[in-house]
C-alpha positions as CSV (number, residue, x, y, z in Angstrom):
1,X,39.5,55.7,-24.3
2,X,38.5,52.7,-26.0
3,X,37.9,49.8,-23.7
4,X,36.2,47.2,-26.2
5,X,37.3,46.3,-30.1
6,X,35.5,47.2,-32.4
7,X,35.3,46.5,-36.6
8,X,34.4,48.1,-39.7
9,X,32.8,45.3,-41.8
10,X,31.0,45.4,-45.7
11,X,32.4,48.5,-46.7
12,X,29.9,49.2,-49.9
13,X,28.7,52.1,-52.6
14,X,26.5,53.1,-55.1
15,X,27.3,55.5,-57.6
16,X,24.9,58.0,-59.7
17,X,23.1,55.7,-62.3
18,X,24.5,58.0,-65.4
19,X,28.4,58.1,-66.1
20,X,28.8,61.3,-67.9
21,X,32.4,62.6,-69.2
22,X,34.0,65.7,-67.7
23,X,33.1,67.5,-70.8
24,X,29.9,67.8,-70.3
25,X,29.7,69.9,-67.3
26,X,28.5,72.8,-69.1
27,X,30.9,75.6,-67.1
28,X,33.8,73.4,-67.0
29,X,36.0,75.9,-68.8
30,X,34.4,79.1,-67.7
31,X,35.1,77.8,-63.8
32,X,38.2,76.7,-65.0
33,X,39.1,80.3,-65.9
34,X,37.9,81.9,-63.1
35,X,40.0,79.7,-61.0
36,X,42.7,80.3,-63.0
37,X,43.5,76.7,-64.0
38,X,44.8,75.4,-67.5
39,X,42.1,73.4,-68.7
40,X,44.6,70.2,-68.9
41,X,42.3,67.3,-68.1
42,X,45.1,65.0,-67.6
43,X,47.0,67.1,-65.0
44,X,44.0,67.4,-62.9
45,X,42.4,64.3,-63.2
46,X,39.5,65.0,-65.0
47,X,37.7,61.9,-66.6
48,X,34.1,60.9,-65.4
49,X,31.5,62.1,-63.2
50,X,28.1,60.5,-61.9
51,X,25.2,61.8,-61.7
52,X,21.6,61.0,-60.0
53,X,17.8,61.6,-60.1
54,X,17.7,60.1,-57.3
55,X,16.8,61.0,-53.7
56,X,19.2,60.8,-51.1
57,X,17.0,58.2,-49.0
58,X,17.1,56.1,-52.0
59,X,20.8,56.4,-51.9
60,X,20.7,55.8,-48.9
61,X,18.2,52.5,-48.9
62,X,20.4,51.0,-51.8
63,X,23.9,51.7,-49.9
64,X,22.3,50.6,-46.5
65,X,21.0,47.5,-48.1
66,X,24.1,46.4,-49.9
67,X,26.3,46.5,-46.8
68,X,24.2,44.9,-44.6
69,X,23.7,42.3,-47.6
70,X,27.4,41.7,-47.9
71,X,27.8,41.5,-43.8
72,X,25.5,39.2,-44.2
73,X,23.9,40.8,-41.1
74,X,19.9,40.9,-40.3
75,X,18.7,44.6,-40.7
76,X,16.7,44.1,-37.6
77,X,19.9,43.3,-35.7
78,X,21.2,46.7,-36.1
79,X,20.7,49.3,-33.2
80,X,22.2,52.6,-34.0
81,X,21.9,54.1,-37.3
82,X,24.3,57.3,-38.6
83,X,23.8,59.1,-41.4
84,X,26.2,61.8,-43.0
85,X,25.3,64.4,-45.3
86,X,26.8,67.8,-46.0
87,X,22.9,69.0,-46.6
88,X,19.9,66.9,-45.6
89,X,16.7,68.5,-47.1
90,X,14.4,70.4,-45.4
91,X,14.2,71.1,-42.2
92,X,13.0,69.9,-38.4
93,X,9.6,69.4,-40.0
94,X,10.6,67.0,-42.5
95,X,13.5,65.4,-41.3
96,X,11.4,62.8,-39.3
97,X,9.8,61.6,-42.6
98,X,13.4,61.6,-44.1
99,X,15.1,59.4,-41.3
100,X,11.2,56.9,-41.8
101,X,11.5,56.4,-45.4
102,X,15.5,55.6,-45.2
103,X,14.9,52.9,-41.8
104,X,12.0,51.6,-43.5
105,X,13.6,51.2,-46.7
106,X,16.4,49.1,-45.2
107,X,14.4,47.4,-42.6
108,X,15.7,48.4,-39.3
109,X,13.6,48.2,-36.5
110,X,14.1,51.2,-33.8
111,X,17.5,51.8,-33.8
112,X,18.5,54.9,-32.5
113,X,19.5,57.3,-35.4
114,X,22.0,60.4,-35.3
115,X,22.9,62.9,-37.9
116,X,26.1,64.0,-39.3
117,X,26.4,67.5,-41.6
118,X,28.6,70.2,-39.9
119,X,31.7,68.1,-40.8
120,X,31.5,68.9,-44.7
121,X,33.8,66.5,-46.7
122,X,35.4,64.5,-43.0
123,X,31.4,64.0,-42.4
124,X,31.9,60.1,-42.9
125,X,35.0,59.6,-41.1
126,X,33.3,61.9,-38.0
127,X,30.5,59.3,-38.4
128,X,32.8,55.8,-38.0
129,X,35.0,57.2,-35.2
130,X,31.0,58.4,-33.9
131,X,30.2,54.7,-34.0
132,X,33.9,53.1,-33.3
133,X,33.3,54.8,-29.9
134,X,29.4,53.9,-29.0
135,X,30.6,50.5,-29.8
136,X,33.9,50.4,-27.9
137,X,32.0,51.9,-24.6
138,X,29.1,48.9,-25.2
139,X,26.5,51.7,-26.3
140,X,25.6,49.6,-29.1
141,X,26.9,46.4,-30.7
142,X,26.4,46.9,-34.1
143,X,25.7,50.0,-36.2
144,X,25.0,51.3,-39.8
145,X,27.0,54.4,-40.9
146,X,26.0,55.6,-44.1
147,X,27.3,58.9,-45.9
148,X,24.6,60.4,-48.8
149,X,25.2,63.3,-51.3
150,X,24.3,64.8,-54.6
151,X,24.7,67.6,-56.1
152,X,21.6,69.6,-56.9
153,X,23.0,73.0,-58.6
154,X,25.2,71.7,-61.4
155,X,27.0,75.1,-61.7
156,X,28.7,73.6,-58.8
157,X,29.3,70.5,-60.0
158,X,33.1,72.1,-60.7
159,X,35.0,73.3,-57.4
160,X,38.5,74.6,-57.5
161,X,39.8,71.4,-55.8
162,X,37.4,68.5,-57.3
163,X,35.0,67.6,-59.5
164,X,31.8,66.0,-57.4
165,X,30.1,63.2,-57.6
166,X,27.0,62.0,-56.9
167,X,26.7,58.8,-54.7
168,X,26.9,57.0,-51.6
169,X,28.9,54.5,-49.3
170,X,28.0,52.6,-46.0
171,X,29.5,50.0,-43.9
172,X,29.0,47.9,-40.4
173,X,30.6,49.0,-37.2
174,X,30.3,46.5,-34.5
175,X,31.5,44.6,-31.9
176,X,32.8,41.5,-34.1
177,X,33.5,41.7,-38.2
178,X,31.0,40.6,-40.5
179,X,30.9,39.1,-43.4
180,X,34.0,38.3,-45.8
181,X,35.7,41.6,-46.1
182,X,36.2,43.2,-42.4
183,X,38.4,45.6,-40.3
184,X,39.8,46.0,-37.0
185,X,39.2,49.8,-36.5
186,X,42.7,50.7,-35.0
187,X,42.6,54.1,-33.8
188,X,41.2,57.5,-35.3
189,X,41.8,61.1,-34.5
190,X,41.1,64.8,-35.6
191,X,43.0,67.8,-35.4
192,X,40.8,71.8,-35.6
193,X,42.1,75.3,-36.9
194,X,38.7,77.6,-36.0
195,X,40.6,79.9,-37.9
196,X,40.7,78.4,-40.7
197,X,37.5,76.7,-41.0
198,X,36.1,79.1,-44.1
199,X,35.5,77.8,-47.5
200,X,38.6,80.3,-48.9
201,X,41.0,78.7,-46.9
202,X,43.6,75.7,-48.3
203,X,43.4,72.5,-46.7
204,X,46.6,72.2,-44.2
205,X,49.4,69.7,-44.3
206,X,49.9,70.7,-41.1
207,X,46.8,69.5,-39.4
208,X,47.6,66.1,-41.0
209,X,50.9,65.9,-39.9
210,X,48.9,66.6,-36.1
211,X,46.7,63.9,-36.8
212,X,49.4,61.7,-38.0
213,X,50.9,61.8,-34.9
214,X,48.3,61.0,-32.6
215,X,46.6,58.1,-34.7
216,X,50.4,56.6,-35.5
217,X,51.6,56.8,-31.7
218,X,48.0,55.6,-30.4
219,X,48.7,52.2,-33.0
220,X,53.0,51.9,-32.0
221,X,53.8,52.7,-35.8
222,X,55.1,55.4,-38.6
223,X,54.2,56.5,-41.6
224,X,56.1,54.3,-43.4
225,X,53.7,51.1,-41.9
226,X,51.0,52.4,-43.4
227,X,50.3,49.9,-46.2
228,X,47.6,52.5,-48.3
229,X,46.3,56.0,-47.7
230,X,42.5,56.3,-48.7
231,X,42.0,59.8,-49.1
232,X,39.6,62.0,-50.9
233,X,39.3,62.6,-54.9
234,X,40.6,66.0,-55.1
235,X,42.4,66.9,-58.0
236,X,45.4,65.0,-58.3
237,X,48.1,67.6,-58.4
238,X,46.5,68.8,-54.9
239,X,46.2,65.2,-53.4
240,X,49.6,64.6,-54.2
241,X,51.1,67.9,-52.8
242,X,49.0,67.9,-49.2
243,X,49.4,63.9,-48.8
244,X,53.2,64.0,-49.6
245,X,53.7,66.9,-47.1
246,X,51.6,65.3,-44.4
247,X,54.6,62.7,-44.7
248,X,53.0,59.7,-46.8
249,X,55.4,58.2,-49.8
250,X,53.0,58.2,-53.7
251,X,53.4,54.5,-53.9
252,X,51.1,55.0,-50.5
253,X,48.2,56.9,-52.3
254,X,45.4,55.7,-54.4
255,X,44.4,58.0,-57.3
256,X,43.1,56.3,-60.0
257,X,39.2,57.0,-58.4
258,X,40.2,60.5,-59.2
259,X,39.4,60.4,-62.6
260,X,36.7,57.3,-62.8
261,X,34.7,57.9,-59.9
262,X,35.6,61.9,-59.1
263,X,35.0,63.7,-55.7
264,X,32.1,61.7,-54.1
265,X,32.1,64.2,-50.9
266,X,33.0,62.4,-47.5
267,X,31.9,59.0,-49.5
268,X,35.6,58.7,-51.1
269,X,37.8,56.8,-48.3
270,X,35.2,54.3,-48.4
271,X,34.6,54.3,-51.8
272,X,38.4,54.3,-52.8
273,X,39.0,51.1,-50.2
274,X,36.5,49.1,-51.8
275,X,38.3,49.9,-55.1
276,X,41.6,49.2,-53.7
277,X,40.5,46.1,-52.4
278,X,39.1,45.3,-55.9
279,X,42.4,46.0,-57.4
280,X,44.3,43.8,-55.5
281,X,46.1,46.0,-53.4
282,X,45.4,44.7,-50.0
283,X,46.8,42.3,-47.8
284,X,45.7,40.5,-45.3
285,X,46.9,42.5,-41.7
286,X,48.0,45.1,-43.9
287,X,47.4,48.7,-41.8
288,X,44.8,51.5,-44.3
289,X,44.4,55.1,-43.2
290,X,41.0,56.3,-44.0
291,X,41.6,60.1,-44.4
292,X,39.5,63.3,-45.2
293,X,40.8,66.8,-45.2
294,X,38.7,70.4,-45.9
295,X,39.8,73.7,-44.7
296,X,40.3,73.9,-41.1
297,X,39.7,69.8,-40.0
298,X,42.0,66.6,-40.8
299,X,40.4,63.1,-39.8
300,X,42.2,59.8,-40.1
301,X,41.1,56.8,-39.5
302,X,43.4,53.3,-39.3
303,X,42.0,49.8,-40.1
304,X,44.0,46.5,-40.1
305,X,42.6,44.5,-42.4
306,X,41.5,41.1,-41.1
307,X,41.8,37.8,-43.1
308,X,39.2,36.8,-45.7
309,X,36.5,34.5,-43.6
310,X,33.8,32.7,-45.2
311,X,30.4,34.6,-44.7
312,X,28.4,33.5,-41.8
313,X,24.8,32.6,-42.0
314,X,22.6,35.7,-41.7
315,X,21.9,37.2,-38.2
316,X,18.5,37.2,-37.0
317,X,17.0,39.7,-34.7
318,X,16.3,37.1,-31.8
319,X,19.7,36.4,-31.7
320,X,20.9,40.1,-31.1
């Protein structure tokens, strides 16, 4: 149990440098075929994708740096680090390098670092309620959570529920908000099928109906006080379906990241809230639900969004 609040501050992103349009995946129609979908972009959502030459510890060095820069928060100040992949390169033998070059590259002293991968596409949201707890239980007072991907094999690039993205998003979780765009981190919660956990499987409404439940009774609310639902960029027709049966209304859903940013892997409630935000569709104490479903997990996670402050003066490591 929570005995401490605790925020979400500076959500942030970077995308892939190069915008490229959904026609230029080279096996778009062939995949299309094989997964026996009319090749309609506008029923699916299809419109642009990014993509990188990048590493992911530069995506994660330019993500890290922007949130910390918009939290106005001194990276020596930070003592936990969490970064969420679905596949870090390498192995034990070079992940130490990995995890050097990304602290380095964002200046943080010796925070204490953990790694997120088994999670798949809910790997970001597993990461925040990771943090929302060390922070809660006094464990640490303010944290960097970071989620990196790319896609490496672009006869992938295409899945039967998305098309990915390459890109990355980070934020502040800590023991007060930061900066001029912060959260009150609510509640969270996950619900498991073992069963189901396989890459064939569908994603279940019913797991998010589970999860409803426990993060909506933990905040005293129901579905329809949820102001905005920031979910992942699957294709739209299968967002709308899953979302709608987990009990959320359309005028609750976001999609239009569906078809300008595409499926960012666990980067998109993050992504999709700054975007929000952007388009003027947040209010002050309004009530978000972060969400992420793959085959076999749901993870939700509520925010109240706090009033617009001005930025305070950058935090400096003797103060911590």
């Amino acid at each position: 149990m929570n005995t401490a609040p605790a925020y979400l501050s500076a959500p942030s992103y970077v995308l892939g440098e190069t915008e490229a349009d959904h026609t230029t995946i080279a096996n778009l129609h062939s995949r299309a075929r094989e997964f026996g979908m009319p090749p309609k972009a506008e029923l699916w959502g299809w419109g642009t994708v990014r993509r990188t030459a990048k590493s992911l510890e530069t995506l994660a060095v330019e993500s890290g740096r922007a949130a910390l820069r918009a939290a106005a928060v001194d990276p020596g100040t930070v003592d936990g680090l969490i970064v969420c992949s679905t596949k870090f390169p390498g192995g034990p033998r070079t992940h130490g390098r990995f995890v050097e070059t990304v602290m380095t590259g964002i200046g943080l002293g010796d925070a204490a670092f953990t790694g997120i991968t088994l999670n798949r596409c809910t790997n970001l949201l597993v990461g925040l309620r990771t943090a929302h707890a060390l922070v809660a239980a006094g464990q640490h007072r303010r944290m960097l959570v970071l989620s990196i991907d790319r896609i490496t094999d672009e006869s992938v690039r295409m899945e039967n529920f998305a098309l990915f993205s390459d890109g990355a998003a980070a934020c502040v979780v800590g023991a007060e908000p930061h900066g001029a765009d912060s959260y009150e981190l609510v509640a969270g919660a996950s619900a498991q099928d073992p069963a189901s956990l396989d890459w064939s499987n569908e994603i279940s409404s019913d797991l998010a109906r589970v999860v409803n439940e426990r993060v909506l009774t933990a905040a005293g609310m129901k579905p329809g006080d949820i102001d905005g639902v920031l979910h992942l960029n699957l294709f739209k027709p299968l967002v709308v379906m899953k979302e709608r049966q987990a009990g959320f209304s359309a005028e609750q859903l976001f999609l239009d990241n569906i078809s300008r940013v595409g499926h960012c892997f666990a980067a998109d409630p993050l992504i999709n809230l700054v975007d929000r935000g952007a388009a003027g569709q947040l209010r002050d104490d309004g009530h978000y639900l972060l969400a992420a479903s793959v085959p076999g997990v749901r993870v939700s996670v509520m925010l109240r969004k706090l009033p617009a402050a001005p930025a305070p003066a950058a935090t400096t490591s003797q103060e911590l």
